[in-house]
N, C-alpha and C positions, 0 to 999 in steps of 0.2 A: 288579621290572619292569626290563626290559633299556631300558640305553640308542640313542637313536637319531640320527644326525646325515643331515641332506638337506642339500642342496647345490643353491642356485638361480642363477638367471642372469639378469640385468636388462638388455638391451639398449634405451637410450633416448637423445631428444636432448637434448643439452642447449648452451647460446650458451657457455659455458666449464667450465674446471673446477670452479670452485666452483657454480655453478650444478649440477652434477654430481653432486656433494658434497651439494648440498642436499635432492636430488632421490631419492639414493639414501636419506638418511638417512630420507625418509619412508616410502619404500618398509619400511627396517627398521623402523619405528615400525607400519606397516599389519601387518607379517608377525608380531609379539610381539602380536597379539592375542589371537591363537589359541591363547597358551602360558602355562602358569602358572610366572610369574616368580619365584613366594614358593618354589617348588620344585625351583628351581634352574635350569631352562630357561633358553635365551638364542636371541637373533634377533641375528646380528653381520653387520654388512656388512667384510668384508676385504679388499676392494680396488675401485678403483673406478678406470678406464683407458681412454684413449679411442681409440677402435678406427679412430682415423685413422693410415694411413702419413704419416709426415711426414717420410719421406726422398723424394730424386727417384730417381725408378728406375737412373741410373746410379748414383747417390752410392750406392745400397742394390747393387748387384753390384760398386761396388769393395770395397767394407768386407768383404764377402761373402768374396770373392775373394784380397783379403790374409790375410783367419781360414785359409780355407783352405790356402793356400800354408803359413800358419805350421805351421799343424798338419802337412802332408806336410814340412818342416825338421825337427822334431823329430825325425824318423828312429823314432819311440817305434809299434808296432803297433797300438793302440790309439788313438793320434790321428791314423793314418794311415788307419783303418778311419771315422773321424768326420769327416778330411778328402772322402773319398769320400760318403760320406751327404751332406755340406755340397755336393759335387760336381753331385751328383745334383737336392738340391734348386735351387740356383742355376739349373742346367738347366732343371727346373720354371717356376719363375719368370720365368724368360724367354722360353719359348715355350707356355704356358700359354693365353695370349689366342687362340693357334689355332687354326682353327677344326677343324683333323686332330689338334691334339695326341694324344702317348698316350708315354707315358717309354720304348716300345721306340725311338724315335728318341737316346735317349741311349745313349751310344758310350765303355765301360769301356777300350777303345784309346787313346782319345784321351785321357781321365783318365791312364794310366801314359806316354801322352807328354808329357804336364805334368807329370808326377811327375820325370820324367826330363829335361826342361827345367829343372826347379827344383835338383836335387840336385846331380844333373853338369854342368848348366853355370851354375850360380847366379844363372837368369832370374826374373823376374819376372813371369808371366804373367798376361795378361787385367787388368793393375792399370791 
């Protein structure tokens, strides 16, 4: 008989981490009911992460913002194509809360005039 792997998702409160911790392990102990253990079967919790931002919204687009820059330094095409992705979601993230948002407002122009900011005159932009 062919083996099978699912894959669950537990979203709950909980007052800390360990609280978290403790919480989830029931959850694994409710879900190895249904499985015979003597047969090798397993119910494993692999992580468990609490779905609070706990940056403040600038502190989270400078950080954002220097990855970025770093990656378009590298001059490498590949982290200049991940700079741009990171470009685009930053974008996202900040005008997201709008009530018209939609990403044809982001602007691939203005991206290669940061790029061009950064290389040729070795600014530091949006930091």
């Amino acid at each position: 008989m062919p083996r099978h792997v699912a894959t669950f998702r537990a979203v709950f409160d909980a007052e800390n981490d360990v609280h978290a911790a403790v919480i989830a392990d029931q959850i694994r102990v409710n879900g190895s009911e249904d499985l015979d253990l003597e047969e090798g079967d397993t119910f494993e919790c692999t992580q468990v992460t609490s779905n609070q931002l706990e940056l403040l919204p600038d502190e989270l687009f400078n950080q954002l913002n220097r990855c970025r820059n770093l990656l378009i330094k590298t001059r490498i095409k590949e982290c200049f194509n991940l700079a741009r992705e990171l470009d685009m979601q930053i974008y996202a993230l900040r005008y997201r809360d709008s009530p018209d948002f939609t990403m044809s407002g982001y602007s691939y122009g203005d991206f290669m005039d940061l790029v061009e900011s950064i290389i040729t005159r070795g600014e530091e932009p949006n930091v």
